[in-house]
Biopython code that builds the backbone (N, CA, C, O; Angstrom):
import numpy as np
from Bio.PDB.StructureBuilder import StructureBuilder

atoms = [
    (1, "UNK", "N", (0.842, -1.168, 0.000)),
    (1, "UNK", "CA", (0.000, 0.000, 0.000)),
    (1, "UNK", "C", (0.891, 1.235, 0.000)),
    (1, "UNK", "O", (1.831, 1.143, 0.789)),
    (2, "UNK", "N", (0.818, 2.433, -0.733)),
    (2, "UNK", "CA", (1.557, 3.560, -0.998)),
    (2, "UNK", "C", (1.121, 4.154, 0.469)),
    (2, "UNK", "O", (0.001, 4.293, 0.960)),
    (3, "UNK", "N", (2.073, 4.369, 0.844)),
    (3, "UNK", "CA", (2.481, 5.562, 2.125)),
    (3, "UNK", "C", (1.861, 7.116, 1.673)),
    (3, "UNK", "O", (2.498, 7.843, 0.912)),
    (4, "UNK", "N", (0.922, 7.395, 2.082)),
    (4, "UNK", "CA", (0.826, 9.055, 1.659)),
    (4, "UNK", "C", (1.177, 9.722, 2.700)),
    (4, "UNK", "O", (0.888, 9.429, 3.860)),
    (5, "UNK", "N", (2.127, 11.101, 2.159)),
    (5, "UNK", "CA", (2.566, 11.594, 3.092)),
    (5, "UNK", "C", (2.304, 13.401, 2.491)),
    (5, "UNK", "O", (2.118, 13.696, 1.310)),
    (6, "UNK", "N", (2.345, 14.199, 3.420)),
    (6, "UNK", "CA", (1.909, 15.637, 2.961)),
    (6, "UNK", "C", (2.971, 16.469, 3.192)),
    (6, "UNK", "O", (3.192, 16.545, 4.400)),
    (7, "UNK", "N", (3.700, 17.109, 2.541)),
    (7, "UNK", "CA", (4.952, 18.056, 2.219)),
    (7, "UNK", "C", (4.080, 19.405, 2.561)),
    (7, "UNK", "O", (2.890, 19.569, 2.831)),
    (8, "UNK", "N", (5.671, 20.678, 2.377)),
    (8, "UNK", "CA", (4.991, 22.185, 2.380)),
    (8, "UNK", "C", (3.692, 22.401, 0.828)),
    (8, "UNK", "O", (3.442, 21.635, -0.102)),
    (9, "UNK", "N", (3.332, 23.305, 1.057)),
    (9, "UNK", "CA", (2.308, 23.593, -0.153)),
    (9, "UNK", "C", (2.826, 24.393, -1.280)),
    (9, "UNK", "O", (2.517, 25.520, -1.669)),
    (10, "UNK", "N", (3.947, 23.278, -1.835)),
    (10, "UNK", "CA", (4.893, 24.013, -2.927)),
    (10, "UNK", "C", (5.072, 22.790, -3.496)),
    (10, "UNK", "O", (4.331, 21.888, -3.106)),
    (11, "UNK", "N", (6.211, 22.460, -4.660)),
    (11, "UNK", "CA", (6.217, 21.340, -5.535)),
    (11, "UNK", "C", (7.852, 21.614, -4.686)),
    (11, "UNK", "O", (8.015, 22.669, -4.072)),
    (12, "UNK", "N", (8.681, 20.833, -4.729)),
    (12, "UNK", "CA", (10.103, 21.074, -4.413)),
    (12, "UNK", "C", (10.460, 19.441, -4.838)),
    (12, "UNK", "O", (9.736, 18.473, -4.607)),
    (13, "UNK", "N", (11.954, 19.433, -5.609)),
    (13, "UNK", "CA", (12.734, 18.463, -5.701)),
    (13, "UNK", "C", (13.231, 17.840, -4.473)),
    (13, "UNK", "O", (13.087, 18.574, -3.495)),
    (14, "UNK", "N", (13.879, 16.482, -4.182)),
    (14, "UNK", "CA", (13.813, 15.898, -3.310)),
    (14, "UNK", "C", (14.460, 14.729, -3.718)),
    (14, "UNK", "O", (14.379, 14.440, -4.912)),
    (15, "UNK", "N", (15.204, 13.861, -2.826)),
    (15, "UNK", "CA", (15.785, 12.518, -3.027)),
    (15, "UNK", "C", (15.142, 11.501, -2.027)),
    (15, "UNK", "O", (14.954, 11.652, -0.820)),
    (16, "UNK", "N", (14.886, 10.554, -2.730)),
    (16, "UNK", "CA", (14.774, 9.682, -2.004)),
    (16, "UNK", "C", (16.081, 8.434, -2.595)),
    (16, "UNK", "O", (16.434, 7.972, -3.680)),
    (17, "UNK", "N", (16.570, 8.241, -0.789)),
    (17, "UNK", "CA", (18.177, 7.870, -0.529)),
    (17, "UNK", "C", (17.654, 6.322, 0.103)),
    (17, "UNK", "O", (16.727, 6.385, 0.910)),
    (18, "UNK", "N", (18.186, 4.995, -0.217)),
    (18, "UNK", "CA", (17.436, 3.909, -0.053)),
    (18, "UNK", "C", (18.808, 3.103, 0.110)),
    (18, "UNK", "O", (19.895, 3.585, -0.209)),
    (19, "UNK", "N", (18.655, 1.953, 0.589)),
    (19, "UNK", "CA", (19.549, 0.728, 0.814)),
    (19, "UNK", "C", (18.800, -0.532, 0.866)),
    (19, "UNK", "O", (17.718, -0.537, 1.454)),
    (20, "UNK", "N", (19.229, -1.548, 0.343)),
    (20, "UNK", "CA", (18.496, -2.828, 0.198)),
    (20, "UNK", "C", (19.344, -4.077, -0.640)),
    (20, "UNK", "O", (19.992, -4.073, -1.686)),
    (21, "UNK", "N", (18.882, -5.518, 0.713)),
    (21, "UNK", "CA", (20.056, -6.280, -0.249)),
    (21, "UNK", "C", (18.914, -7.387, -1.193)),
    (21, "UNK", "O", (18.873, -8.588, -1.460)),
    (22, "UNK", "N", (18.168, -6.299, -1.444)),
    (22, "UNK", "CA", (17.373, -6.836, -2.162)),
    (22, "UNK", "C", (17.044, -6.241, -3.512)),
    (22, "UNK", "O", (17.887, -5.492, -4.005)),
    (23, "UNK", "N", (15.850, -6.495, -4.216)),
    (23, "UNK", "CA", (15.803, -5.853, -5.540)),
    (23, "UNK", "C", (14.477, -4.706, -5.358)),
    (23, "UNK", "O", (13.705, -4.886, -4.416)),
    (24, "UNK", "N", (14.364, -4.098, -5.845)),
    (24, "UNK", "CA", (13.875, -2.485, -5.442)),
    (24, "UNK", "C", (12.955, -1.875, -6.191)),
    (24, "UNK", "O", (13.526, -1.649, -7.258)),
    (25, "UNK", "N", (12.029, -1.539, -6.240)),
    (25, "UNK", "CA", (11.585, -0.422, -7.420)),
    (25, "UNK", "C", (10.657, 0.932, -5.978)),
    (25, "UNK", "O", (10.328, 0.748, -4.806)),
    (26, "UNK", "N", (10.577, 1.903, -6.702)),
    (26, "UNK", "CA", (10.033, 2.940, -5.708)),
    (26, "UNK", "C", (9.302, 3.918, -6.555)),
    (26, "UNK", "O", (9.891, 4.772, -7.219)),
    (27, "UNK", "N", (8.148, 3.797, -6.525)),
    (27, "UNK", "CA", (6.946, 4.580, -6.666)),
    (27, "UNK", "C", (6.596, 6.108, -6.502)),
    (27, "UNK", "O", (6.244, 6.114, -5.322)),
    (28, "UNK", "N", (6.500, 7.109, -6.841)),
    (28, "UNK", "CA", (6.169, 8.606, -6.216)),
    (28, "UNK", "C", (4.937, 8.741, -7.351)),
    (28, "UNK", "O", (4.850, 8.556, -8.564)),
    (29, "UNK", "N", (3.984, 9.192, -6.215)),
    (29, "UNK", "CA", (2.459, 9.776, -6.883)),
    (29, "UNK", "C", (2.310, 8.611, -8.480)),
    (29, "UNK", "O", (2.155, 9.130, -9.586)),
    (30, "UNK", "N", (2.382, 7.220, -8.326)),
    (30, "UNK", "CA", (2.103, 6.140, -9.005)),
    (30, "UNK", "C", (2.907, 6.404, -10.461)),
    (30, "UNK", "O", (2.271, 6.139, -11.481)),
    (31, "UNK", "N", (4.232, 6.898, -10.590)),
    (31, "UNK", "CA", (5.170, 6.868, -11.361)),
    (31, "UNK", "C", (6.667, 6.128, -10.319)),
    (31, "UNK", "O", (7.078, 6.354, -9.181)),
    (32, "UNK", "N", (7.051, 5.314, -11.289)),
    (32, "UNK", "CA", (8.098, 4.408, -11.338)),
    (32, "UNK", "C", (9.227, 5.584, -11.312)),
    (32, "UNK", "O", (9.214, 6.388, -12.243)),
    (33, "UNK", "N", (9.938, 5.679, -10.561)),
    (33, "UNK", "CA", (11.002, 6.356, -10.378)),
    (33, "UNK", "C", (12.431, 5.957, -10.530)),
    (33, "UNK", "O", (13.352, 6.649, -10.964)),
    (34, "UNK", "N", (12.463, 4.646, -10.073)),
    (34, "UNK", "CA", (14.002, 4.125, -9.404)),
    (34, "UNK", "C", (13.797, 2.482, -9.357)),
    (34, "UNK", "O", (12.802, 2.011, -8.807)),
    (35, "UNK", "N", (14.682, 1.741, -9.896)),
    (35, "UNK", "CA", (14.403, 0.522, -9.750)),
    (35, "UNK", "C", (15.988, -0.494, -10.041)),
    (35, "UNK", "O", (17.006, -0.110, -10.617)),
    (36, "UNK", "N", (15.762, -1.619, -9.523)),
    (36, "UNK", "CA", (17.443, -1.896, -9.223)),
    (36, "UNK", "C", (17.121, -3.212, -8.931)),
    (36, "UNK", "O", (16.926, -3.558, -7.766)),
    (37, "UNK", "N", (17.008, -4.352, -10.307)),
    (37, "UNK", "CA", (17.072, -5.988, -10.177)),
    (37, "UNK", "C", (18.116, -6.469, -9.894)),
    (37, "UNK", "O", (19.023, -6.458, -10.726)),
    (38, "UNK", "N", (18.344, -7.200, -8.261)),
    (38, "UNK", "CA", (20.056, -6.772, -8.556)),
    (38, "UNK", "C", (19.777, -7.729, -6.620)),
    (38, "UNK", "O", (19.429, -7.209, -5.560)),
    (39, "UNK", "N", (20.104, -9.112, -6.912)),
    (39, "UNK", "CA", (19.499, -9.933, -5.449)),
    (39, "UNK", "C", (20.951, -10.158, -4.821)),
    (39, "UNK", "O", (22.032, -10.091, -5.406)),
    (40, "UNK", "N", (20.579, -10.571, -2.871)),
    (40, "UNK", "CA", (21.836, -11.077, -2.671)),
    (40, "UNK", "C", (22.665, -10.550, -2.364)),
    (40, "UNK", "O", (23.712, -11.195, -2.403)),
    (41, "UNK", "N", (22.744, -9.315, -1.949)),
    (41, "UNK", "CA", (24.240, -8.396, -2.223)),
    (41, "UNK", "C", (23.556, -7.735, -0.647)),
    (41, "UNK", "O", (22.502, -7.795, -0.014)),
    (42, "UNK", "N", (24.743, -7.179, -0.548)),
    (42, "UNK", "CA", (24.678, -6.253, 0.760)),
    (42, "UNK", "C", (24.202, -5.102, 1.283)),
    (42, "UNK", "O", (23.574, -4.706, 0.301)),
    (43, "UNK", "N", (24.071, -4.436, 1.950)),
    (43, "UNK", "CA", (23.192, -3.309, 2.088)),
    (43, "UNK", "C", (23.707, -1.983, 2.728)),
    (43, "UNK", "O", (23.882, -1.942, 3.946)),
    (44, "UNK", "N", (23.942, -0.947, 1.978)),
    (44, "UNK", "CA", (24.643, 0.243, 2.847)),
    (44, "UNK", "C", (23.711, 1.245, 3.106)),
    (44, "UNK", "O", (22.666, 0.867, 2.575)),
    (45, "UNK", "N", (23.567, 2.152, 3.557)),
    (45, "UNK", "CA", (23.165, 3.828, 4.209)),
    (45, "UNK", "C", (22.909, 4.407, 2.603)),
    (45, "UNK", "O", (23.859, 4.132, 1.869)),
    (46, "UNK", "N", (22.045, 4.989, 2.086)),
    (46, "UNK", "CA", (22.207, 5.684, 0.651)),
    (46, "UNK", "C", (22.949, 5.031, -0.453)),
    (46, "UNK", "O", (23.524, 5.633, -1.360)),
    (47, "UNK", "N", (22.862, 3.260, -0.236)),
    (47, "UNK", "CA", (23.263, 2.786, -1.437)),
    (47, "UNK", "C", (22.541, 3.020, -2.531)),
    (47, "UNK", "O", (23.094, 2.420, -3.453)),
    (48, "UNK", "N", (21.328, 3.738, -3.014)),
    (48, "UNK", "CA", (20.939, 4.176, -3.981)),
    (48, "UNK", "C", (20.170, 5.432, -4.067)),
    (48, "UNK", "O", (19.274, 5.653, -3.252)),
    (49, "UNK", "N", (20.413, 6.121, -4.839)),
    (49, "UNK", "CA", (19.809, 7.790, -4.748)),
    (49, "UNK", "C", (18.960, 8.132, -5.916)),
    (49, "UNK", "O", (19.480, 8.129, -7.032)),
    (50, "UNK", "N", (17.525, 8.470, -5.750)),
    (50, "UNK", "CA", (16.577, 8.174, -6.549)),
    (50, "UNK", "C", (15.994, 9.966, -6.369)),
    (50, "UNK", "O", (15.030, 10.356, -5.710)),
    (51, "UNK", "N", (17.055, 10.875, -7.284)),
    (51, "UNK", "CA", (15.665, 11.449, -7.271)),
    (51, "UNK", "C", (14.448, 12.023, -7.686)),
    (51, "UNK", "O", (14.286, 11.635, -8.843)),
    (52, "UNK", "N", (13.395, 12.830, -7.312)),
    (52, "UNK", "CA", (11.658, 13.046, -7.879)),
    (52, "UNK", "C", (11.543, 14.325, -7.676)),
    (52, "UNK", "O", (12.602, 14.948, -7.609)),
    (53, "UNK", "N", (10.512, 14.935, -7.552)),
    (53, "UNK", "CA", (9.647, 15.973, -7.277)),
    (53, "UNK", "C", (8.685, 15.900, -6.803)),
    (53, "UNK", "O", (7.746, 15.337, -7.364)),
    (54, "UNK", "N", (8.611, 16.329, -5.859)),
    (54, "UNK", "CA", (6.877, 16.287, -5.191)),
    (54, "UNK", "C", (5.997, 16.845, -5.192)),
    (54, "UNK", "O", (6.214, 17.698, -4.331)),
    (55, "UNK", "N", (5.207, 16.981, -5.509)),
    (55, "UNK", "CA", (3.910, 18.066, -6.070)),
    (55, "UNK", "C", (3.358, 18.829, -4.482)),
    (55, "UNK", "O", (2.997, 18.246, -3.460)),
    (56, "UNK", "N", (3.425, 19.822, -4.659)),
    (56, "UNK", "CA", (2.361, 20.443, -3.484)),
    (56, "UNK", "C", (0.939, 19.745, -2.979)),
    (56, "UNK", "O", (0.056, 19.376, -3.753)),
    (57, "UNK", "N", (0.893, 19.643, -1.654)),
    (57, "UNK", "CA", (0.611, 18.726, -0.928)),
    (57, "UNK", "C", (0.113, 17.379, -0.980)),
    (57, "UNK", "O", (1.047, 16.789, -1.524)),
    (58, "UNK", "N", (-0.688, 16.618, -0.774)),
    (58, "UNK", "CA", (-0.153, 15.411, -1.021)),
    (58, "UNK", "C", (0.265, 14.751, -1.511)),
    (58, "UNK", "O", (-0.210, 14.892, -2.638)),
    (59, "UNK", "N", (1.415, 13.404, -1.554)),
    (59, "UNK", "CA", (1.745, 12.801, -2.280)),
    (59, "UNK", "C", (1.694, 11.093, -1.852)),
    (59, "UNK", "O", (1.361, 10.690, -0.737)),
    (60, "UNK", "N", (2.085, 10.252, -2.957)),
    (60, "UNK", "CA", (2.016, 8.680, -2.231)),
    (60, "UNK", "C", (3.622, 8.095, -2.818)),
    (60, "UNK", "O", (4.132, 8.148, -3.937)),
    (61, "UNK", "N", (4.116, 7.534, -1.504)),
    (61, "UNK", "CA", (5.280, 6.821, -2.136)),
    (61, "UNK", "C", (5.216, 5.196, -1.770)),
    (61, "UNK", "O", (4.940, 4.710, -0.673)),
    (62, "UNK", "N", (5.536, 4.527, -2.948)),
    (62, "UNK", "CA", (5.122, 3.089, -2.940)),
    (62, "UNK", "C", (6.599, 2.301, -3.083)),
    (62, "UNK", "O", (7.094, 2.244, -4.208)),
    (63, "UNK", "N", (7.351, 1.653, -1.871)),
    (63, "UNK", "CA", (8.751, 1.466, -2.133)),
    (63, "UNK", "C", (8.051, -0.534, -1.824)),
    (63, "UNK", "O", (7.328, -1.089, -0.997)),
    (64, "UNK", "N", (8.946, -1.005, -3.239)),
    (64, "UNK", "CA", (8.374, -1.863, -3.515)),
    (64, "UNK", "C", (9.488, -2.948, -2.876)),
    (64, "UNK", "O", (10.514, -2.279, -2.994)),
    (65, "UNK", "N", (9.894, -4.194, -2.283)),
    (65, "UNK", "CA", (11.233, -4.877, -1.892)),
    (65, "UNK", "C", (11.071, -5.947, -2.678)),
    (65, "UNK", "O", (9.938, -6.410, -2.808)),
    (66, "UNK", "N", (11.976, -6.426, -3.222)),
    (66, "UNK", "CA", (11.558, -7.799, -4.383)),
    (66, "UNK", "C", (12.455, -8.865, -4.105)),
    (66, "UNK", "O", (13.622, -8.569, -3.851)),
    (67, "UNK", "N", (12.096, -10.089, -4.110)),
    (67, "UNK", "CA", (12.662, -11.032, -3.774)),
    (67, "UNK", "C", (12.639, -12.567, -5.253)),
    (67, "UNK", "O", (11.700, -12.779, -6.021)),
    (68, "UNK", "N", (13.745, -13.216, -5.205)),
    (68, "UNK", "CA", (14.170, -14.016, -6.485)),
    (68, "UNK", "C", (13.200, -15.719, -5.838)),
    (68, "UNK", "O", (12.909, -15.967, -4.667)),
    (69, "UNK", "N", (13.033, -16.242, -6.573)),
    (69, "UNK", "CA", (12.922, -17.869, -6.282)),
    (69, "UNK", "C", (13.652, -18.385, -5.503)),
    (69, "UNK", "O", (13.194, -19.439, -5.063)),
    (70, "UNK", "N", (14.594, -18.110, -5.129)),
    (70, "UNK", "CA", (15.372, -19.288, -4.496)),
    (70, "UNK", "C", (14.960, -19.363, -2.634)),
    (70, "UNK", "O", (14.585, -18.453, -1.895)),
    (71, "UNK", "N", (15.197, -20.702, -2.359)),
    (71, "UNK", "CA", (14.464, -20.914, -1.068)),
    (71, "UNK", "C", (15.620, -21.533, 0.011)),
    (71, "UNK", "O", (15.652, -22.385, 0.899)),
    (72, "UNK", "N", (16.409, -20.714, -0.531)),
    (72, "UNK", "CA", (18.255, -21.211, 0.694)),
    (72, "UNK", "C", (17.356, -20.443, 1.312)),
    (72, "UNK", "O", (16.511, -19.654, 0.889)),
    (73, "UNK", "N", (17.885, -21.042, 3.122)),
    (73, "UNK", "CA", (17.665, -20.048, 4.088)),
    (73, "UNK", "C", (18.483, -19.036, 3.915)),
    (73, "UNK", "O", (18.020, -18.054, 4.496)),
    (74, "UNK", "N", (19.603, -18.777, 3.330)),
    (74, "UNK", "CA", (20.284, -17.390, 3.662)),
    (74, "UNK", "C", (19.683, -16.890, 2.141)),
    (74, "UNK", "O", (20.495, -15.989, 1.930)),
    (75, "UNK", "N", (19.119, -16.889, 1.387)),
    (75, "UNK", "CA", (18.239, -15.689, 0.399)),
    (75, "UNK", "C", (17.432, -15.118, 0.649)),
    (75, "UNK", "O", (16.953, -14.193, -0.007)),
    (76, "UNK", "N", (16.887, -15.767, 2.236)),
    (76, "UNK", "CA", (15.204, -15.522, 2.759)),
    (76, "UNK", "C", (15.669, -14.005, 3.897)),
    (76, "UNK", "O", (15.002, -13.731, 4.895)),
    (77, "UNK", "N", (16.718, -13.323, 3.523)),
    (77, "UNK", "CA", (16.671, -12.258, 4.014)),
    (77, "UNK", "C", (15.971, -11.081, 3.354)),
    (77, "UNK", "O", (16.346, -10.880, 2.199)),
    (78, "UNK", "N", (15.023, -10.244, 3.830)),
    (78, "UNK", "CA", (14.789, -9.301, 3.544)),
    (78, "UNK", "C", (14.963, -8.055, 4.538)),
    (78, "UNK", "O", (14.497, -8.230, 5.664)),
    (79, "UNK", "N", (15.717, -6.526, 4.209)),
    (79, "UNK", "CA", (15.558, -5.589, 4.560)),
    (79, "UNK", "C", (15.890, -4.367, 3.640)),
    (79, "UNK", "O", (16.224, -4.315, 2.456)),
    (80, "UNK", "N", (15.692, -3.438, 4.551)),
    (80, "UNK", "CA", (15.685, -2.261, 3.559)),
    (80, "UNK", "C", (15.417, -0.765, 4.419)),
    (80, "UNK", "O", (14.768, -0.706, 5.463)),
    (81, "UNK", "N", (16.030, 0.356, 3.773)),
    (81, "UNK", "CA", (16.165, 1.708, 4.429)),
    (81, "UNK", "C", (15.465, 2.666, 3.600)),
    (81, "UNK", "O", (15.332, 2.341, 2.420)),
    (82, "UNK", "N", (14.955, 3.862, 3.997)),
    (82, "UNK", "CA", (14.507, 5.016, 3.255)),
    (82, "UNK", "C", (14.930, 6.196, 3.887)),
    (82, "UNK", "O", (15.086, 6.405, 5.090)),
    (83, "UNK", "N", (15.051, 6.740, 3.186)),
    (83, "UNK", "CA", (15.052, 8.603, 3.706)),
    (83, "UNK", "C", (14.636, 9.436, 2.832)),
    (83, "UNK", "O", (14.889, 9.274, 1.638)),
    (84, "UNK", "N", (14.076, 10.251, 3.197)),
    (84, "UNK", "CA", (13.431, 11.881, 2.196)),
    (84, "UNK", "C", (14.348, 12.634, 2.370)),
    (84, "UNK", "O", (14.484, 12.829, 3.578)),
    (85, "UNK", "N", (15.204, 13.276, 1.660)),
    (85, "UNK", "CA", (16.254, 14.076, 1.674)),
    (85, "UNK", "C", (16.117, 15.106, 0.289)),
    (85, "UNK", "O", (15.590, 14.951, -0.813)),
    (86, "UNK", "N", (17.026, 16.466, 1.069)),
    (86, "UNK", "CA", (17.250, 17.335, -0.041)),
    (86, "UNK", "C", (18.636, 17.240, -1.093)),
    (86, "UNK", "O", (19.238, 16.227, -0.737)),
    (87, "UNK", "N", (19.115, 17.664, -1.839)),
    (87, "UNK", "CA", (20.487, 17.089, -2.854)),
    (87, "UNK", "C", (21.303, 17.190, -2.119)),
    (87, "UNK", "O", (22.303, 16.832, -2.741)),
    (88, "UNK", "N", (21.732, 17.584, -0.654)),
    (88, "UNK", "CA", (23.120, 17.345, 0.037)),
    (88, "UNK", "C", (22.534, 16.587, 1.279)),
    (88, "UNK", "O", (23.125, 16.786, 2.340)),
    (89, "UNK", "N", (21.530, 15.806, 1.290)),
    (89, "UNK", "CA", (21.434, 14.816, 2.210)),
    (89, "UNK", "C", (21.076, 15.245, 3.272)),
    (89, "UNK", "O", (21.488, 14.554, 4.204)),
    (90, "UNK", "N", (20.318, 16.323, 3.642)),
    (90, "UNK", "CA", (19.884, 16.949, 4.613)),
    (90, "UNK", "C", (18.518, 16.150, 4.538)),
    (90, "UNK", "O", (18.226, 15.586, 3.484)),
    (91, "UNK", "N", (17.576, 16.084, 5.765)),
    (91, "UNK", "CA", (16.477, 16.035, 6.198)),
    (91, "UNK", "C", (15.437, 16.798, 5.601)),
    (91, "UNK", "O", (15.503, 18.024, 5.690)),
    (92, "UNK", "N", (14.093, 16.044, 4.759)),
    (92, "UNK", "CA", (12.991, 17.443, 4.405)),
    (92, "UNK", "C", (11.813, 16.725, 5.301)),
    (92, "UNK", "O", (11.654, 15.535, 5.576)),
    (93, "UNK", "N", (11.081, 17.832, 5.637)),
    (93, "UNK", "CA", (10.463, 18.041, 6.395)),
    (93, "UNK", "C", (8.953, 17.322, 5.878)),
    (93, "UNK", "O", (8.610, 17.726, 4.767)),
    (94, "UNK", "N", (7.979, 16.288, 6.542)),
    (94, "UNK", "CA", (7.214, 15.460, 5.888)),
    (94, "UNK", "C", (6.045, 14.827, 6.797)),
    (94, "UNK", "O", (6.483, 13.969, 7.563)),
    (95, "UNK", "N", (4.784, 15.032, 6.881)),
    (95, "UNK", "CA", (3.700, 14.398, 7.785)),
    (95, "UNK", "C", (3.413, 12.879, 6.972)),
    (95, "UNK", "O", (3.413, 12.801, 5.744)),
    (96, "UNK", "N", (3.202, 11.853, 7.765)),
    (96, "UNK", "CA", (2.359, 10.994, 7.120)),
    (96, "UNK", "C", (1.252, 11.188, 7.331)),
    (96, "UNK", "O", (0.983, 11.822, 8.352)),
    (97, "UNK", "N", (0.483, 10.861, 6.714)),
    (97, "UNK", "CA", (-1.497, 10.987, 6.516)),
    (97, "UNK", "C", (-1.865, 9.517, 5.935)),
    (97, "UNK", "O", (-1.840, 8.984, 4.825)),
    (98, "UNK", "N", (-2.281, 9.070, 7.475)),
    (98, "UNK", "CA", (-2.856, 7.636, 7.455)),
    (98, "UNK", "C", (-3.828, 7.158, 6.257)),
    (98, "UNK", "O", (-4.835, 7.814, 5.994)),
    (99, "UNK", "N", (-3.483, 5.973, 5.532)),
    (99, "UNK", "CA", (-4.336, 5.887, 4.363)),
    (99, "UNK", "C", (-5.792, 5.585, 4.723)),
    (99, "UNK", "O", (-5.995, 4.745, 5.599)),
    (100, "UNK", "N", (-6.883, 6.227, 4.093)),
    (100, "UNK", "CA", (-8.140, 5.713, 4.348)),
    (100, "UNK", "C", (-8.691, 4.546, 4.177)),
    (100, "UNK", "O", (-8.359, 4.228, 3.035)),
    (101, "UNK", "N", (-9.374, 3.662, 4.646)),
    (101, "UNK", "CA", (-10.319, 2.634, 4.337)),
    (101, "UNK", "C", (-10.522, 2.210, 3.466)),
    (101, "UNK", "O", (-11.658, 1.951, 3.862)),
    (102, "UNK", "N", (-10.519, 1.702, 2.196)),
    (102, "UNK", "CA", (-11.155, 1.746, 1.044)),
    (102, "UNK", "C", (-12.369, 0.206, 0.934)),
    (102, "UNK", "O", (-13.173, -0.055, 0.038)),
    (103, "UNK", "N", (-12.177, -0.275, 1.739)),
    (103, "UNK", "CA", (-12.874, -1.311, 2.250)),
    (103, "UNK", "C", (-14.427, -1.230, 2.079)),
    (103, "UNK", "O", (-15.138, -0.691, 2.927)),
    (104, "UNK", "N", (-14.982, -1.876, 0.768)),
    (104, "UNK", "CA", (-16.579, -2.239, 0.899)),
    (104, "UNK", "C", (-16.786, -2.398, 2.516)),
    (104, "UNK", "O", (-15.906, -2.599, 3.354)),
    (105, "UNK", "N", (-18.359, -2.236, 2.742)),
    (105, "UNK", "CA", (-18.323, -2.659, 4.501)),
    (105, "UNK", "C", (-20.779, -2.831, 3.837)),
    (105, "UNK", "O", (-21.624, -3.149, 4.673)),
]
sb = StructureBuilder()
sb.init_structure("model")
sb.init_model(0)
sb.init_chain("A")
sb.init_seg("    ")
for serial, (resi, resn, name, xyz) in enumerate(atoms, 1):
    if name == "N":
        sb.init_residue(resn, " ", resi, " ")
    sb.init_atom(name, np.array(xyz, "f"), 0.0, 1.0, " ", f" {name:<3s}", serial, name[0])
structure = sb.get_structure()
């Protein structure tokens, strides 16, 4: 489910800074941004730098973690990092806004 989250009420550029020893793709407002087939391998702080634009106020980011066939116990790792950052890796400023219901009832 895409994370919506609400920025200042301006459009501003932005990075999103990710790590994963897994395979990756990452979503902003349901455009494909950043993506990296690539299993198995290790995982650093800003091993990959993806960046977007964010439209004045809300937006949805959908960070996808992908995993290969194989069923060794040591492939069955999954993790992974995010950050919202400006182009020198500073902190931007960001509310989440809980997704609604969409649930027939």
């Amino acid at each position: 489910m895409p994370i919506p989250l609400s920025n200042p009420p301006r459009e501003q550029n932005v990075q999103l800074r990710m790590g994963s020893n897994n395979a990756v793709k990452i979503f902003v407002n349901g455009k494909l941004i950043f993506f990296r087939e690539e299993y198995h391998h290790g995982m650093v702080m800003d091993q990959y730098i993806a960046p977007c634009q964010l439209k004045a106020g809300k937006n949805e980011i959908l960070l996808k973690v992908c995993q290969n066939e194989q069923d060794q116990p040591w492939a069955q790792k999954w993790s992974f990092q995010v950050r919202l950052c400006d182009e020198l890796g500073g902190a931007v400023a960001f509310k989440v806004v809980p997704a609604q219901d969409k649930t027939p009832r």
